[in-house]
C-alpha positions in Angstrom: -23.2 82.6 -4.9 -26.6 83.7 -5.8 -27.0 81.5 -8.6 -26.0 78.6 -6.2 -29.1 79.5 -4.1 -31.5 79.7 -7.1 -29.8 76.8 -8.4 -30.6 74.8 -5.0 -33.5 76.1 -4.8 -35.2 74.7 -7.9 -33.3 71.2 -7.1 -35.1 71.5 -3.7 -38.6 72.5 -5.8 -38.2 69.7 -8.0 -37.3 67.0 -5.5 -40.6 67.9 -3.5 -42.7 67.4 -6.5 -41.2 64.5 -7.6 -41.8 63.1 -4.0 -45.3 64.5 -3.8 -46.2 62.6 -7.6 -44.4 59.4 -6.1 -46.3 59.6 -3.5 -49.9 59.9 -5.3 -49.0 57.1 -7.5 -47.9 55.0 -4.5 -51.3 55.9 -3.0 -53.4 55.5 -6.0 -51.9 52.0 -6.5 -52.4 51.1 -2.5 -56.1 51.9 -3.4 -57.0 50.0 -6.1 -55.3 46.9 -4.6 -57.4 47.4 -1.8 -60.9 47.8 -3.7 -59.9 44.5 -6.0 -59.1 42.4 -2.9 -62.2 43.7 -1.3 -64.3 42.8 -3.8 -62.7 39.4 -4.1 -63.5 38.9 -0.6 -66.5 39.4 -1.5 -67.1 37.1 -4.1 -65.6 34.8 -2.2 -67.8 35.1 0.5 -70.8 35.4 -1.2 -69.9 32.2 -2.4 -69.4 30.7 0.5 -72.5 31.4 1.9 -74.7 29.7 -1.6 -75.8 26.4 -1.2 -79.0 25.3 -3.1 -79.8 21.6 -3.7 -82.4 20.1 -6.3 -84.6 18.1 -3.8 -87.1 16.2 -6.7 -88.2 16.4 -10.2 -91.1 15.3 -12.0 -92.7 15.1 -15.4 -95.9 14.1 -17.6 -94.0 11.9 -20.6 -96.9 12.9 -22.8 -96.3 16.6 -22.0 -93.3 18.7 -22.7 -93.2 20.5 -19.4 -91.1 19.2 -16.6 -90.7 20.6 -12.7 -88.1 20.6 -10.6 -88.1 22.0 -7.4 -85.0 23.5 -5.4 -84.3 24.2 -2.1 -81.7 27.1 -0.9 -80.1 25.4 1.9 -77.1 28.2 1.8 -77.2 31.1 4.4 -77.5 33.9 1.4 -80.6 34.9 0.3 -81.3 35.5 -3.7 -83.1 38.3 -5.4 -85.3 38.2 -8.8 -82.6 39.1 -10.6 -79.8 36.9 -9.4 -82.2 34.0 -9.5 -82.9 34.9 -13.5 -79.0 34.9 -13.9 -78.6 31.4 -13.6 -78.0 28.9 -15.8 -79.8 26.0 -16.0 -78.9 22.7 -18.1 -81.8 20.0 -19.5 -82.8 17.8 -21.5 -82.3 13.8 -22.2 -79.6 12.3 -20.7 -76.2 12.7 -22.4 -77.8 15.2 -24.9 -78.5 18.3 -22.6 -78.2 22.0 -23.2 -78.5 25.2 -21.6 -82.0 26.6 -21.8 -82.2 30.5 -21.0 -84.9 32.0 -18.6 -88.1 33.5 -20.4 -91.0 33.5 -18.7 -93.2 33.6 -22.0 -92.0 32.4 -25.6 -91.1 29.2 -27.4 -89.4 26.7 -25.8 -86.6 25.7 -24.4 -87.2 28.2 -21.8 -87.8 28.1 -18.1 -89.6 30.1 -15.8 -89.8 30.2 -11.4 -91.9 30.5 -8.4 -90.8 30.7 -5.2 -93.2 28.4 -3.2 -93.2 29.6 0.0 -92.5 32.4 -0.2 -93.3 35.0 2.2 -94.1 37.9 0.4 -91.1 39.5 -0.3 -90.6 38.0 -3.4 -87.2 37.0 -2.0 -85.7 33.4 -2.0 -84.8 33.1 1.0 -82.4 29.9 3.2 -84.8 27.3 3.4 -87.4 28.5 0.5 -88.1 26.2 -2.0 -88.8 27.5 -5.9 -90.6 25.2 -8.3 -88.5 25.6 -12.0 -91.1 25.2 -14.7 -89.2 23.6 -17.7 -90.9 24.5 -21.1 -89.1 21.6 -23.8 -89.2 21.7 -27.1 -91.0 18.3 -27.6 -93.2 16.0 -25.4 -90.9 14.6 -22.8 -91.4 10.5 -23.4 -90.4 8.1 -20.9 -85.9 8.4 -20.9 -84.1 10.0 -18.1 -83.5 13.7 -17.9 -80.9 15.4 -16.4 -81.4 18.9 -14.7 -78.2 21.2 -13.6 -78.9 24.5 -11.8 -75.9 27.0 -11.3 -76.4 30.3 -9.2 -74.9 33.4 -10.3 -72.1 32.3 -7.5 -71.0 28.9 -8.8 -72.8 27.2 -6.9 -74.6 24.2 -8.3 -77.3 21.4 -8.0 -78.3 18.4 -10.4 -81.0 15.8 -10.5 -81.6 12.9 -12.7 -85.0 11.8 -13.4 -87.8 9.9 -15.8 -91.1 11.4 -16.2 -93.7 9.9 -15.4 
């Protein structure tokens, strides 16, 4: 009889600690479900709230630097480093590529200001920045295509001839 109660007794233990470990799992799995569909939501909503749209470009054809200007027209703002992040396609039309951000070194490259900014150093809904577009040749007189794409997806593009 009392090996009955000490036999019980560690089926008892061992069902309550196989019920607690469930249970952890269970929780633990709860959890990160949650934090990956938060931060999805997130993303989501970040880039819901990104809008930006190229508003004009310009060039000198016997100069190999090239401006475009772009205005956030989303409700998110953008800070320095998000704004560096992006990608941003250029050159002739049907013979583009992806120049990355420097602001000094050999071209490609291409370099920002925000121009109105106020102070903060923050682009802002309804700032403009001017892209500085430093090719690897003087630009000529042929169309050039310009794609920005923000950190978020989001994207703007602009055809133009220098000039």
């Amino acid at each position: 009889m009392a090996s009955n109660i000490i036999s019980e007794t560690y089926l008892v233990v061992a069902a309550v600690i196989a019920a607690s470990v469930l249970g952890g799992a269970i929780t633990f799995g709860t959890m990160n479900i949650s934090d990956s569909m938060k931060a999805a939501w997130l993303n989501a909503n970040d880039r819901l709230k990104t809008s930006v749209e190229a508003i004009f470009a310009f060039g000198d054809p016997d100069g190999s630097i090239a401006y475009v200007f772009v205005k956030n027209t989303g409700k998110r703002s953008f800070q320095d480093g998000e704004i560096k992040f992006s990608d941003v396609f250029f050159g002739p039309r049907g013979s583009f590529t992806r120049i990355p951000y420097g602001e000094s070194g050999s071209p490609p490259r291409w370099a920002y200001i925000i121009v109105n900014d106020d102070g903060d150093h923050v682009w802002e809904p309804g700032e403009t920045i001017k892209i500085e577009l430093y090719w690897t040749s003087n630009l000529g007189s042929s169309d050039y295509y310009f794609k920005f794409v923000t950190p978020f997806g989001r994207s703007t593009e602009i055809t133009f001839t220098p000039g």
